[in-house]
C-alpha positions in Angstrom: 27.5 -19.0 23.3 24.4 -20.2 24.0 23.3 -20.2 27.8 21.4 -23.3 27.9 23.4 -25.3 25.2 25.6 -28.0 25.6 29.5 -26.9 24.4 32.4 -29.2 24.0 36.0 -28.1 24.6 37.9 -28.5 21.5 41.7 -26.6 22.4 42.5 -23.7 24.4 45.6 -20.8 26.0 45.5 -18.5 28.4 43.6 -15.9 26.7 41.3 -17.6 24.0 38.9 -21.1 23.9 37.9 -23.0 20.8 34.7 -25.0 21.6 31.8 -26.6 19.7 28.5 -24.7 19.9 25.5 -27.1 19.9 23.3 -23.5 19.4 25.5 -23.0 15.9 26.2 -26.7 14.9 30.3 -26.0 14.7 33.1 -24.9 16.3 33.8 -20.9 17.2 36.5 -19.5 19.3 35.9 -17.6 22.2 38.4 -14.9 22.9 39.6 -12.5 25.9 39.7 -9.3 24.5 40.9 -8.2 20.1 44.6 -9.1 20.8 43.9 -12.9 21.8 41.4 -13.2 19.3 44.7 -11.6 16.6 46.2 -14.9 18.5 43.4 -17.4 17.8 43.6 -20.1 15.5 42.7 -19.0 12.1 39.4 -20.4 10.1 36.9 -20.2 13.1 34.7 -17.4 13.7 35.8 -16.4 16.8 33.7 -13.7 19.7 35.0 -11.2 21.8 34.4 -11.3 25.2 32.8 -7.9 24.6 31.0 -9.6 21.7 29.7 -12.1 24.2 28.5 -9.4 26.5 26.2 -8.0 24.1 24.5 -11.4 23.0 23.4 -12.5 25.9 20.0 -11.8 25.3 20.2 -12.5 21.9 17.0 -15.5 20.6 18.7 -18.2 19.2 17.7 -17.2 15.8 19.5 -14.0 16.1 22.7 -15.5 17.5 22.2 -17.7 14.2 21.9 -14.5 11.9 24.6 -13.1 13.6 26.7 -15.6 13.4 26.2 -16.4 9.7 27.3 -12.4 9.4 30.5 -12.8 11.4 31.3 -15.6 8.9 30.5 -14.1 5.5 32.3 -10.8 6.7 34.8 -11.8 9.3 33.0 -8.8 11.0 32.7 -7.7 15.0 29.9 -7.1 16.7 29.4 -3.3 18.1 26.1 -3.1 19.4 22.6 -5.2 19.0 19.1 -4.0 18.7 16.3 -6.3 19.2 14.6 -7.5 16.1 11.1 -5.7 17.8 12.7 -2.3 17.6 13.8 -2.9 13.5 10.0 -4.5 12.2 9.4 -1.1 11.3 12.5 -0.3 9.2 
């Protein structure tokens, strides 16, 4: 996940890849598309490409936050706003 950050290959098929984020301090699976990650190993929290797409530019505090979310709520992510645009909320 993290651009700069160091990941290490833990397993992998065709259309998903479980890896160690250094950003996140534990393993995640990253996943072609919502079938492959139906296919994915279960008890990871595991990111759509898609997902991936739309934290790039995430700070590594909001890939943390995020993160933490998709764990607690074994949610998806749909869309990201930059913590700038929500101080006033």
């Amino acid at each position: 996940m993290k651009r700069s950050g160091r990941k290490r290959l833990l397993t992998a098929s065709a259309v998903w890849i479980a890896i160690f984020s250094e950003e996140l301090q534990e393993p995640i699976v990253l996943a072609r598309d919502d079938e492959a990650a139906k296919a994915a190993p279960a008890g990871f929290v595991i990111y759509t490409e898609a997902e991936v797409a739309l934290l790039l530019t995430a700070t590594p505090e909001e890939l943390r936050e995020v993160h933490k979310a998709k764990r607690f709520f074994s949610g998806f992510v749909v869309g990201c706003v930059p913590k700038s645009e929500t101080s006033g909320i």
